[in-house]
C-alpha positions in Angstrom: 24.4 -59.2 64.1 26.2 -61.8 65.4 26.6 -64.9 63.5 26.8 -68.0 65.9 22.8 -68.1 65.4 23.2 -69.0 62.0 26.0 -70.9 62.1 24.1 -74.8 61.7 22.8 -73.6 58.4 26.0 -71.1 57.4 27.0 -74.0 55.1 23.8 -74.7 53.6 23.4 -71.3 52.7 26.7 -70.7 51.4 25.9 -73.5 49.3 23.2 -71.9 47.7 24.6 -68.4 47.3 27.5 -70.0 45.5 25.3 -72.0 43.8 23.3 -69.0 42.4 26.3 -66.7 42.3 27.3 -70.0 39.3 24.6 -69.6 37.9 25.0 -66.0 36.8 28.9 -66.3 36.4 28.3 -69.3 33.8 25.4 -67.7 31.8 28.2 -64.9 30.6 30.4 -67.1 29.1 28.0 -69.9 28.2 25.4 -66.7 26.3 28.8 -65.5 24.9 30.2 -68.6 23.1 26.3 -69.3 21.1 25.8 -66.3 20.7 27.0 -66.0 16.9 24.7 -68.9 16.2 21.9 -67.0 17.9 22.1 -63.9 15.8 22.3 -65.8 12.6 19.0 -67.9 13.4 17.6 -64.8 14.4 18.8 -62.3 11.0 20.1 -59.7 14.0 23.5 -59.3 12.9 23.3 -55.5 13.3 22.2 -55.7 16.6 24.5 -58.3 17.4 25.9 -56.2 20.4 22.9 -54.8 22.0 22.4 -58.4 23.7 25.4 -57.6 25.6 24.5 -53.8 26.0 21.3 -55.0 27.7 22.5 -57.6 30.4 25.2 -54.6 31.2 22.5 -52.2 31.5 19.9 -54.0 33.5 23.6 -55.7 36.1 25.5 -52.3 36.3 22.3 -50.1 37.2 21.0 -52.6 39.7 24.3 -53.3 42.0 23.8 -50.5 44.0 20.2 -50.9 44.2 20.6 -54.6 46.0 22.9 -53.1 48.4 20.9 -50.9 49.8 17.8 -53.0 49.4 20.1 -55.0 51.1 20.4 -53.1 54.3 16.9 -52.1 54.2 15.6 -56.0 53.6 15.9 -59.3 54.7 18.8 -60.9 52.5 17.4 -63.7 51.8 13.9 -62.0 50.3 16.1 -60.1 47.8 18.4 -62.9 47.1 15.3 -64.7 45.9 14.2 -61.8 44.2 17.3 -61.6 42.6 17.7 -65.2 41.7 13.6 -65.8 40.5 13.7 -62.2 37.9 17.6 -64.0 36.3 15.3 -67.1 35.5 12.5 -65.6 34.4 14.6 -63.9 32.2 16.5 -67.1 31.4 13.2 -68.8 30.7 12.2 -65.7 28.1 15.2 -65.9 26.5 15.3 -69.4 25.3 11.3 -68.4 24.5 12.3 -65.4 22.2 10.7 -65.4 18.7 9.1 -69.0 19.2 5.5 -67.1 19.5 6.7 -65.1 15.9 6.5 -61.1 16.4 5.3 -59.8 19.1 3.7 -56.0 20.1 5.8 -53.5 21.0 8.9 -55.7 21.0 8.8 -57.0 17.8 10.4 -59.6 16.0 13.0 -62.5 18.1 16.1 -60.6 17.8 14.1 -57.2 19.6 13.0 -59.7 22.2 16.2 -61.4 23.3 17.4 -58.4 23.5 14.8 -57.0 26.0 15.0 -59.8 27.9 19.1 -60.4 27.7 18.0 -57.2 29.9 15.9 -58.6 32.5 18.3 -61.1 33.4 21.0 -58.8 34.0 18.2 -57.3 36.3 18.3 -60.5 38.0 22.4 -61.0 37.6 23.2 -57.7 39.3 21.6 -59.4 42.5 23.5 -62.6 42.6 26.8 -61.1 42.3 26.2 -58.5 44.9 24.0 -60.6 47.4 27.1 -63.1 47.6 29.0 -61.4 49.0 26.6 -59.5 51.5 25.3 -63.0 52.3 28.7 -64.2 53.2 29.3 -61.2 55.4 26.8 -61.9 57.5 27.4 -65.5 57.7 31.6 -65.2 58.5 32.9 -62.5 60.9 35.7 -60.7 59.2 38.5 -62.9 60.7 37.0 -65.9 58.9 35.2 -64.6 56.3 38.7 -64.0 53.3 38.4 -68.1 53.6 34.6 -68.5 52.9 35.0 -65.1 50.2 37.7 -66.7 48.4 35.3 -69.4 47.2 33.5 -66.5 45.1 36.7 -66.2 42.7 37.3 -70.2 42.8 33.3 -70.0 41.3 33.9 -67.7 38.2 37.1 -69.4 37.7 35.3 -73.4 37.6 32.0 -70.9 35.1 34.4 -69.6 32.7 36.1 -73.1 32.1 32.9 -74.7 31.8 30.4 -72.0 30.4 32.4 -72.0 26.6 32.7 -76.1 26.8 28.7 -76.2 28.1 27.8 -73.2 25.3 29.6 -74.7 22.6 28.1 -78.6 22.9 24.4 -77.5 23.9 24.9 -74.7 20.9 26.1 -77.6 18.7 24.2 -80.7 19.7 21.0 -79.2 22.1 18.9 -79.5 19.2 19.2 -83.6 19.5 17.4 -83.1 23.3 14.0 -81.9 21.9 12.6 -82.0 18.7 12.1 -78.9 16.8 14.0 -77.0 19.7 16.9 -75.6 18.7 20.4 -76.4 20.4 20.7 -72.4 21.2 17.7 -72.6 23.5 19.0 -74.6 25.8 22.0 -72.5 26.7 19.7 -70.4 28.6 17.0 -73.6 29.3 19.9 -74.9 31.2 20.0 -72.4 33.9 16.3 -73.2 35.4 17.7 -77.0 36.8 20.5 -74.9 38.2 18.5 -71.5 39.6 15.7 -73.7 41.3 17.9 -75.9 42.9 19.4 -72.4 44.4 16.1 -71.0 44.8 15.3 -74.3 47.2 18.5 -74.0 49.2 18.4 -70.1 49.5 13.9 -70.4 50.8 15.2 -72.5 53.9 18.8 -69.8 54.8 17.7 -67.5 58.1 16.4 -63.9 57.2 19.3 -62.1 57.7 17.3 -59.0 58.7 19.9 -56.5 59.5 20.1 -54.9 62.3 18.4 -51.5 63.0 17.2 -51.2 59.4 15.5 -48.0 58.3 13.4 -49.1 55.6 13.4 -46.0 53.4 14.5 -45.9 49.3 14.4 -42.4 48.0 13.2 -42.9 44.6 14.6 -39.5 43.1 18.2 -40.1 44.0 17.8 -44.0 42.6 16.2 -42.4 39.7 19.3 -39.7 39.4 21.8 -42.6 39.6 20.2 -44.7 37.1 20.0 -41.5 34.6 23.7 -41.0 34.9 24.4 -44.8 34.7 22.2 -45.7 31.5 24.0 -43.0 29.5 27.7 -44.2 30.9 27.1 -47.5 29.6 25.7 -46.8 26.4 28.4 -44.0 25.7 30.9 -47.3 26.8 30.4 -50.2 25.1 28.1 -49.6 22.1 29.8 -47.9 19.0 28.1 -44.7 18.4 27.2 -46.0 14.7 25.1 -48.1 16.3 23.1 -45.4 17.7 22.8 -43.4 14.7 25.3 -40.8 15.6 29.1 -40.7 15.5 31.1 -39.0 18.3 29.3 -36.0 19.3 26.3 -38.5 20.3 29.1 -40.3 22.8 30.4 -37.2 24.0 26.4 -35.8 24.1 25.9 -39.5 26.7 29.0 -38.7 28.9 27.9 -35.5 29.0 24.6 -36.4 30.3 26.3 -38.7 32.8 27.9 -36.1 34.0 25.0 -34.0 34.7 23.1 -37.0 36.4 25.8 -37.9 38.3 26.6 -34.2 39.8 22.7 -33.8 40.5 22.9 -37.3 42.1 25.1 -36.2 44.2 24.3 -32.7 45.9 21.1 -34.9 46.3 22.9 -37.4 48.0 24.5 -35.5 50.4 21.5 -33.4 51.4 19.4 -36.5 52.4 19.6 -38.9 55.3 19.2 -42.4 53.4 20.2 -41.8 49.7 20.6 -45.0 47.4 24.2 -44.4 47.8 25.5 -42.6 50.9 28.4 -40.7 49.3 29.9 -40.5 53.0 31.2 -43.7 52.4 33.6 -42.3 51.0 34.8 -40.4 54.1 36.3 -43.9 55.3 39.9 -44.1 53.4 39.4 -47.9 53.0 35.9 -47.2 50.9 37.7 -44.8 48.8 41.3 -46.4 48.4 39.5 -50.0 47.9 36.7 -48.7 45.0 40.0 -46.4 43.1 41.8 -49.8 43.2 39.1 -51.8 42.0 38.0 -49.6 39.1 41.7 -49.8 38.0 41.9 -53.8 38.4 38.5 -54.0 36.6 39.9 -52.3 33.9 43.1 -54.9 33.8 40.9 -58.2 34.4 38.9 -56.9 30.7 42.3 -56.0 29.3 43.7 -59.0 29.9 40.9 -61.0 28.4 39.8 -59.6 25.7 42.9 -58.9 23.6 44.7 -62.9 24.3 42.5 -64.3 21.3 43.0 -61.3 19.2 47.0 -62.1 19.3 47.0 -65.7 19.1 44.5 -66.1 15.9 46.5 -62.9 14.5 49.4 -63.0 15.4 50.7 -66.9 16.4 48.2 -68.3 14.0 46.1 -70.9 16.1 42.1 -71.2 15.5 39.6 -69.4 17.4 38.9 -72.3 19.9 42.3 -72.6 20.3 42.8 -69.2 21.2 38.8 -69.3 23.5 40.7 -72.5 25.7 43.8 -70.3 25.9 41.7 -68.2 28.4 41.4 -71.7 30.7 44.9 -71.0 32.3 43.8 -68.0 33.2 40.7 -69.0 34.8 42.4 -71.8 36.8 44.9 -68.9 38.2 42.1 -67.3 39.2 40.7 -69.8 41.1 44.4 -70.7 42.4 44.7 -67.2 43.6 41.4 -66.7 45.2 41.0 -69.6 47.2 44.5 -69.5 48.4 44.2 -65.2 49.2 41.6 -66.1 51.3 42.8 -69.3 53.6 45.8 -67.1 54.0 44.6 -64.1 55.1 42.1 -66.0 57.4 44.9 -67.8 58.8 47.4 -65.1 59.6 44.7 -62.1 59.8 45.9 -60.2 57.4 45.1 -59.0 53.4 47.3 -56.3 52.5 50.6 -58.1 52.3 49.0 -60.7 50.0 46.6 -58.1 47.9 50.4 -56.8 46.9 51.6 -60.0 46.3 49.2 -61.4 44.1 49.2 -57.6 42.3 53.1 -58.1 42.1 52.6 -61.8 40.4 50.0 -59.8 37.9 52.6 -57.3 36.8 55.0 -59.7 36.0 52.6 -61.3 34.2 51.5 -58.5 32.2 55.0 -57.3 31.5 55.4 -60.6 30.0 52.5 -60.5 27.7 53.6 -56.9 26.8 56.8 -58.3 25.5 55.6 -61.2 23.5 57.6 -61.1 20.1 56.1 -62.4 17.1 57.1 -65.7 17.2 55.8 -66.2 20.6 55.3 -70.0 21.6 51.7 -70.8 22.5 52.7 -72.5 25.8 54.2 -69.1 26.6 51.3 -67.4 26.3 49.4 -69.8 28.5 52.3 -69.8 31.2 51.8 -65.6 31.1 48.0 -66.3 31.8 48.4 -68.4 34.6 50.7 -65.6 35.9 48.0 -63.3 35.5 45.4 -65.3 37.0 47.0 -66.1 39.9 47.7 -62.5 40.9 44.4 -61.0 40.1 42.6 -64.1 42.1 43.5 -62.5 45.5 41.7 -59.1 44.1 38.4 -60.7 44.4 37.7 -61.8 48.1 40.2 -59.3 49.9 39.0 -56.1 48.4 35.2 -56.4 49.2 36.8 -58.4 52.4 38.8 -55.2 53.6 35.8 -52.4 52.9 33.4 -54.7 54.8 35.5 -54.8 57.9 36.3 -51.2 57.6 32.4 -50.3 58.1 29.7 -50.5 60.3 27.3 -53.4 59.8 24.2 -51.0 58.6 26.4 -50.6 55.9 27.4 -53.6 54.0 25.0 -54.1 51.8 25.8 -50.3 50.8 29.4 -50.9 51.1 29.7 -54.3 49.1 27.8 -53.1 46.0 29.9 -50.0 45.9 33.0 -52.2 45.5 31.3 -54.3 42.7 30.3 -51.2 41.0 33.9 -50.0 41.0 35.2 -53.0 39.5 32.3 -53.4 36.5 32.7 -49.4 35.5 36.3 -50.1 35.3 36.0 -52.8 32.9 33.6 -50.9 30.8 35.7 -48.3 30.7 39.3 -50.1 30.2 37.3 -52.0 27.4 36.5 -49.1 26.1 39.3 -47.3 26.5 41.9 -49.9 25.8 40.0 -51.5 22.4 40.6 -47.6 21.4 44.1 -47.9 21.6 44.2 -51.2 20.1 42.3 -49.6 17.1 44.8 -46.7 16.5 47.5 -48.6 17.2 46.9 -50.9 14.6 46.6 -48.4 11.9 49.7 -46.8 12.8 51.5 -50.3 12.6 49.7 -51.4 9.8 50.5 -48.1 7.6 54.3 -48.6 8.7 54.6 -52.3 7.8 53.0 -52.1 4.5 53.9 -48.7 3.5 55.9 -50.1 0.5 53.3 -52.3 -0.7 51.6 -50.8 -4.0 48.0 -49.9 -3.0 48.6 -51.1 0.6 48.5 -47.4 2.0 44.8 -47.1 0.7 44.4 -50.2 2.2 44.5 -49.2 6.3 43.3 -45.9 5.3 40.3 -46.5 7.6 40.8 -49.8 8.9 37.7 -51.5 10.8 38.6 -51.7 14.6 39.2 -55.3 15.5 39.3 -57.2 12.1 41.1 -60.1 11.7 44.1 -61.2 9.3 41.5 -62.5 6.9 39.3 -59.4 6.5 42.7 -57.1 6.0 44.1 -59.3 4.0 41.2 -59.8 1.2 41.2 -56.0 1.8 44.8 -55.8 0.9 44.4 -58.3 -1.9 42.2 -56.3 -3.6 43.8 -53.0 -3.5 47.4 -54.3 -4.2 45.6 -56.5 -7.4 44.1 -52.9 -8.2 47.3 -51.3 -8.6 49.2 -54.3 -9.9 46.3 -54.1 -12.8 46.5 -50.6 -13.2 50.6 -51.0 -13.8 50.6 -54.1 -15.8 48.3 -51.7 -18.3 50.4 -49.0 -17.9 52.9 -51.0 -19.5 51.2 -52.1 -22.0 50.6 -48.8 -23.3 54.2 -47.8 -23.0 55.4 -50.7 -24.9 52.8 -50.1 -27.8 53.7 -46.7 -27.6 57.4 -48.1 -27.3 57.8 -44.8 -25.2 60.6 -45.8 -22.7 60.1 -43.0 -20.5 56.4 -43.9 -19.4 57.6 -47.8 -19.0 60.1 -47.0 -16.5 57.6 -45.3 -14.4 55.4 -47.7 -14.8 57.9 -50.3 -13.5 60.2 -48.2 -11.2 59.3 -49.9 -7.8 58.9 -53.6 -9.0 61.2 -56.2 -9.3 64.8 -56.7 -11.8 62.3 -59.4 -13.3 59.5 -57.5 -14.3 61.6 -54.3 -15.4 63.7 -57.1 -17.5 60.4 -58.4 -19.1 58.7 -54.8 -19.4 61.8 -53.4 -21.2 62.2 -56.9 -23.6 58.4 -56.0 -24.9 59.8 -52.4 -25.4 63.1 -53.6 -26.9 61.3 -56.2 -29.6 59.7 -55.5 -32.9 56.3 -53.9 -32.9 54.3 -56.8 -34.3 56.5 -59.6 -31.6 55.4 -57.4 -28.2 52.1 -59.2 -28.3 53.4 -62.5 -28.0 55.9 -61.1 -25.7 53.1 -59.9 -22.8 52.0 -63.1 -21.0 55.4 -63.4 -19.9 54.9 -60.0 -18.5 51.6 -60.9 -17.0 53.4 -63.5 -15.2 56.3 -61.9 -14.0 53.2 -59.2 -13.1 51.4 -62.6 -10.8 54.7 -63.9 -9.3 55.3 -60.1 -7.8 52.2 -60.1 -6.4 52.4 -63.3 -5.1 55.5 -61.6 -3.3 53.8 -58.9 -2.3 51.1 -61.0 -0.3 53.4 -63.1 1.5 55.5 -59.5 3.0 51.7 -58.4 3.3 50.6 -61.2 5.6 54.0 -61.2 7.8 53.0 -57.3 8.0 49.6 -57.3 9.4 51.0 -60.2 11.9 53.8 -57.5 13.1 51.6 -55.1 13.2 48.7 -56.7 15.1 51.8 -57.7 17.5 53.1 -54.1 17.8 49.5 -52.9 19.0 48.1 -55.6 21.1 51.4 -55.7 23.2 51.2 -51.6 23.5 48.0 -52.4 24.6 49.5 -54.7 27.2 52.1 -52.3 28.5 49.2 -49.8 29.1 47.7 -52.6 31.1 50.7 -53.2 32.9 50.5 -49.3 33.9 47.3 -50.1 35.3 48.5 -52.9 37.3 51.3 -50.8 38.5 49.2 -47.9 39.6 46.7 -50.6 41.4 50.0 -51.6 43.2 50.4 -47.9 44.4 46.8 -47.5 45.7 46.8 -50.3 47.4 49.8 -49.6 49.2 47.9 -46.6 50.2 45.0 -49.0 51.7 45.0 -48.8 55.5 45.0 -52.5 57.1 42.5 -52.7 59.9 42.9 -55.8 62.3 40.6 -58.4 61.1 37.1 -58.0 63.5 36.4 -61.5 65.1 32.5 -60.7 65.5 30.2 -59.2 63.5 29.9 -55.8 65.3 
């Protein structure tokens, strides 16, 4: 279609996408930061992660659904489809358990958790449908300017959603008596949504073009089988599912399956959910390889920066949440910039490489960070980082819009996004992994000399922090600190030499001096003589603690910059495909 119809009320509607499109971007950091507050109101501790498993559930199986309801539909019907099902489930949310148990779901934690899934239902549609929306606003030549503004918005959410989700989490229950402060994290996206839903009723149609108005329901039914399994196999540990790995191999197995079905359907229909001959066009395929890998760095580079800095430097846990800012700001830097740029000089390959060079240097730098690592560092590194993934977001879905025909963008589009959110699960999933054997493998070597502190990262739990290891530590070096201190007691009432000097053999000159004084003295002084012991016994272990806490720091250092260099890998192998992307000139219409 050609755009100069709509172009009095392109700004108006772009307002209101972005506006929406904010609205889902800040609920995931906002929901993240009160969400330890939520669980403990609600006693659901143990199903602490299934909120999150939900939203991912109901946004990664509905992306491709909006795009090709997309290209069947007019855009701005499903945008407020899309925008009116995230704040219902917004307004259920901040309702959950205020009515006490309820049938069939249960008691509040059950039902924040079903409807955590309802607005990820609704989430999937604002993401996708902004960039669609844009499409058909901007011709390609114009549009990296106008698409950049979709980075510049999660950057501006994720540096407000923790500051907005910590107050409101903190001091919300001041607003409304008897409400509690949690609520209005999600309360606080209705003001927002209906001011989008308002701006978004009065946009043109956008009916595309030649529509066939057609859904097969057994292929979307196929996709979503293969899909449900992916993401629970991904991100929820399989003890949380009552199984252990066979159950997540039995899921990815059952993805599999889906997934092949899904796609000989696919190809033997004329409108499938997802028509795999997308895939035909090298730009499709190149783009979605590169985004699945970039996902997969974006989550990588997130979710390990607190991890180091409360582990490893030593700051708090909102020091180390506000470390993720200069990332965000990066992002925005990058984004907005990526796009004027290639708007102005009609190109997006030369600067998708640069940013994705900035971004390697960047992560080389975080996978080098020593020990005593400055905080200001660590920020500088995350502005790198920001700053080259920011051109990733408009230029990608930028360069497999122009490469297809306008039939297909809603298609195309949400092919891109679902690229880039499977590679995150899976990097998350696949990087926390290495993180986790990593750090048993560093741990085991750092404290290897430590009495007891072998049995002590036996079976270390994935992701614990210095505190949790060291009471863990604590205990099992004052077990066999105990366990010695008798065994010399024994040998010096025995006054059996031999035995003390096993007993003793890896301590200290002090406490061998002491243990062999009780053994050297007259029978009926050794008594008197084994306080002194005992303390020699305390000092030691005292010792022992301090070389145990500088341990676990090197070691949580050691694995969380491994996991960086893996993600530096990633970044380098995004560099490659991309340099395989074909550049098509920039269309300056629609068709």
């Amino acid at each position: 279609m050609d755009g100069s119809e709509i172009a009095p009320h392109a700004k108006r509607t772009l307002l209101g996408v972005l506006l929406a499109l904010f609205l889902g971007a800040l609920d995931q950091t906002i929901v993240a930061t009160a969400l330890p507050r939520i669980v403990e109101e609600l006693h659901g501790l143990s199903r602490y992660t299934w909120t999150a498993t939900a939203y991912l559930l109901g946004s990664t199986v509905m992306v491709p659904i909006y795009g090709k309801l997309a290209d069947m539909h007019s855009r701005r019907t499903i945008e407020l489809g899309a925008v009116g099902v995230f704040l219902v489930g917004s307004a259920l949310c901040g309702l959950a358990g205020i009515a006490g148990p309820l049938p069939i779901l249960g008691d509040a934690m059950n039902q924040l958790i079903v409807f955590r899934g309802i607005q990820g239902l609704g989430a999937a549609g604002l993401f996708a449908m902004a960039f669609i929306i844009i499409a058909d606003l901007f011709p390609p030549a114009v549009r990296g300017r106008y698409q950049g503004l979709v980075g510049a918005t999660f950057g501006l959410a994720s540096v407000l959603g923790p500051l907005a989700g910590g107050y409101l989490t903190d001091h919300g229950g001041s607003l409304v008596a008897g409400v509690s402060g949690w609520r209005w994290v999600f309360y606080v996206n209705l003001p927002i949504g209906l001011v989008s839903l308002g701006i978004v009723a009065r946009m043109p149609p956008l009916v595309p073009e030649g529509a066939v108005r057609r859904l097969d329901v057994p292929s979307t039914l196929l996709l979503t089988a293969g899909i449900v399994p992916l993401v629970l196999g991904l991100s929820l540990d399989p003890a949380s599912l009552g199984g252990g790995a066979p159950l997540r191999l039995a899921l990815f197995a059952a993805t599999a399956v889906m997934l092949v079905v899904f796609s000989v359907r696919s190809l033997r229909i004329e409108h499938p959910i997802i028509d795999l001959r997308l895939f035909d066009n090298r730009v499709v395929a190149i783009a979605s390889a590169a985004l699945f890998l970039f996902g997969a760095v974006m989550f990588g580079v997130v979710i390990f920066l607190p991890l180091f800095l409360v582990n490893v430097v030593g700051v708090s846990a909102t020091r180390a949440g506000i470390s993720l800012i200069p990332l965000s700001l990066g992002l925005v830097f990058g984004s907005v910039v990526g796009g004027q740029l290639t708007t102005r000089f009609g190109r997006y390959k030369p600067l998708m490489l640069i940013g994705e060079s900035v971004l390697l240097v960047g992560a080389v730098l975080l996978a080098r960070m020593p020990v005593d690592v400055s905080y200001g560092r660590v920020t500088a590194y995350m502005v790198l980082c920001g700053a080259g993934l920011g051109p990733t977001f408009p230029l990608f879905p930028l360069a497999v819009q122009n490469a297809v025909d306008s039939s297909k963008i809603g298609q195309s589009t949400s092919v891109a996004q679902f690229f880039r959110q499977i590679g995150g699960l899976v990097g998350a999933a696949g990087l926390g992994a290495l993180l986790g054997f990593g750090l048993v493998g560093a741990l085991r070597a750092e404290l290897s000399g430590v009495p007891g502190g072998a049995v002590a990262v036996a079976a270390p739990v994935r992701g614990q922090g210095v505190d949790v290891l060291l009471a863990k530590v604590r205990a099992s070096v004052g077990t066999e600190m105990s366990r010695r201190l008798a065994a010399v007691g024994d040998a010096a009432r025995a006054g059996d030499g031999e035995l003390l000097e096993r007993a003793v053999l890896d301590d200290d000159a002090g406490t061998r001096r002491r243990a062999r004084e009780v053994l050297a003295a007259p029978e009926e002084r050794r008594p008197s003589l084994m306080p002194a012991l005992r303390a020699e016994f305390d000092r030691e272990t005292e010792q022992i603690m301090q070389r145990v806490a500088n341990g676990i720091r090197v070691a949580f250092a050691v694995a969380v910059t491994r996991v960086y260099a893996c993600v530096a890998v990633l970044v380098a192998l995004g560099w490659l495909v991309t340099w395989l992307l074909p550049e098509l000139p920039l269309r300056k219409t629609h068709r």
